[in-house]
N, C-alpha and C positions, 0 to 999 in steps of 0.2 A: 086887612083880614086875609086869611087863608086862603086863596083863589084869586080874590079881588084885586091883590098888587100887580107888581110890575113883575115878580119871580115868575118864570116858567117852570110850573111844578112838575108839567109831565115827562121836560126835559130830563128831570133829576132824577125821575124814578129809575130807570137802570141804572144809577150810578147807588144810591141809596140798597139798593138791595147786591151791591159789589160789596157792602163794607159786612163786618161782625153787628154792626150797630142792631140796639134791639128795642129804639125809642125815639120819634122822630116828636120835638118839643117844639111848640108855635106857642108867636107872643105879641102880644097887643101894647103897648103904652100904657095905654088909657081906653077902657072898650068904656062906652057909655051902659052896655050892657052885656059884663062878663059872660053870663050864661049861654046868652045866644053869640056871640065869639065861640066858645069853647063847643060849640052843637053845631056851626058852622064847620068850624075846623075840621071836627071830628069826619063829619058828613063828605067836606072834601078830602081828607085823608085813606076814608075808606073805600070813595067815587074811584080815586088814583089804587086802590088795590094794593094799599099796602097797609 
């Protein structure tokens, strides 16, 4: 999940806001429970200020 792995998100973020990009997409396999993946992510995406 979003936070949870091994990715350093906060690593990325000055790199992420180098690019045009206007859509940063997270994905799950198999979330036993999509919604709260996608309200995770969200929450960490917007924690990181972007």
């Amino acid at each position: 999940m979003t936070g949870d792995g091994i990715i350093d998100w906060e690593k990325f973020v000055p790199l992420f806001r180098e690019t045009k990009a206007e859509h940063i997409v997270t994905e799950h396999d198999n979330p036993a429970d999509w919604r709260r993946f996608a309200r995770r992510a969200i929450e960490h995406i917007k924690a990181l200020s972007l």
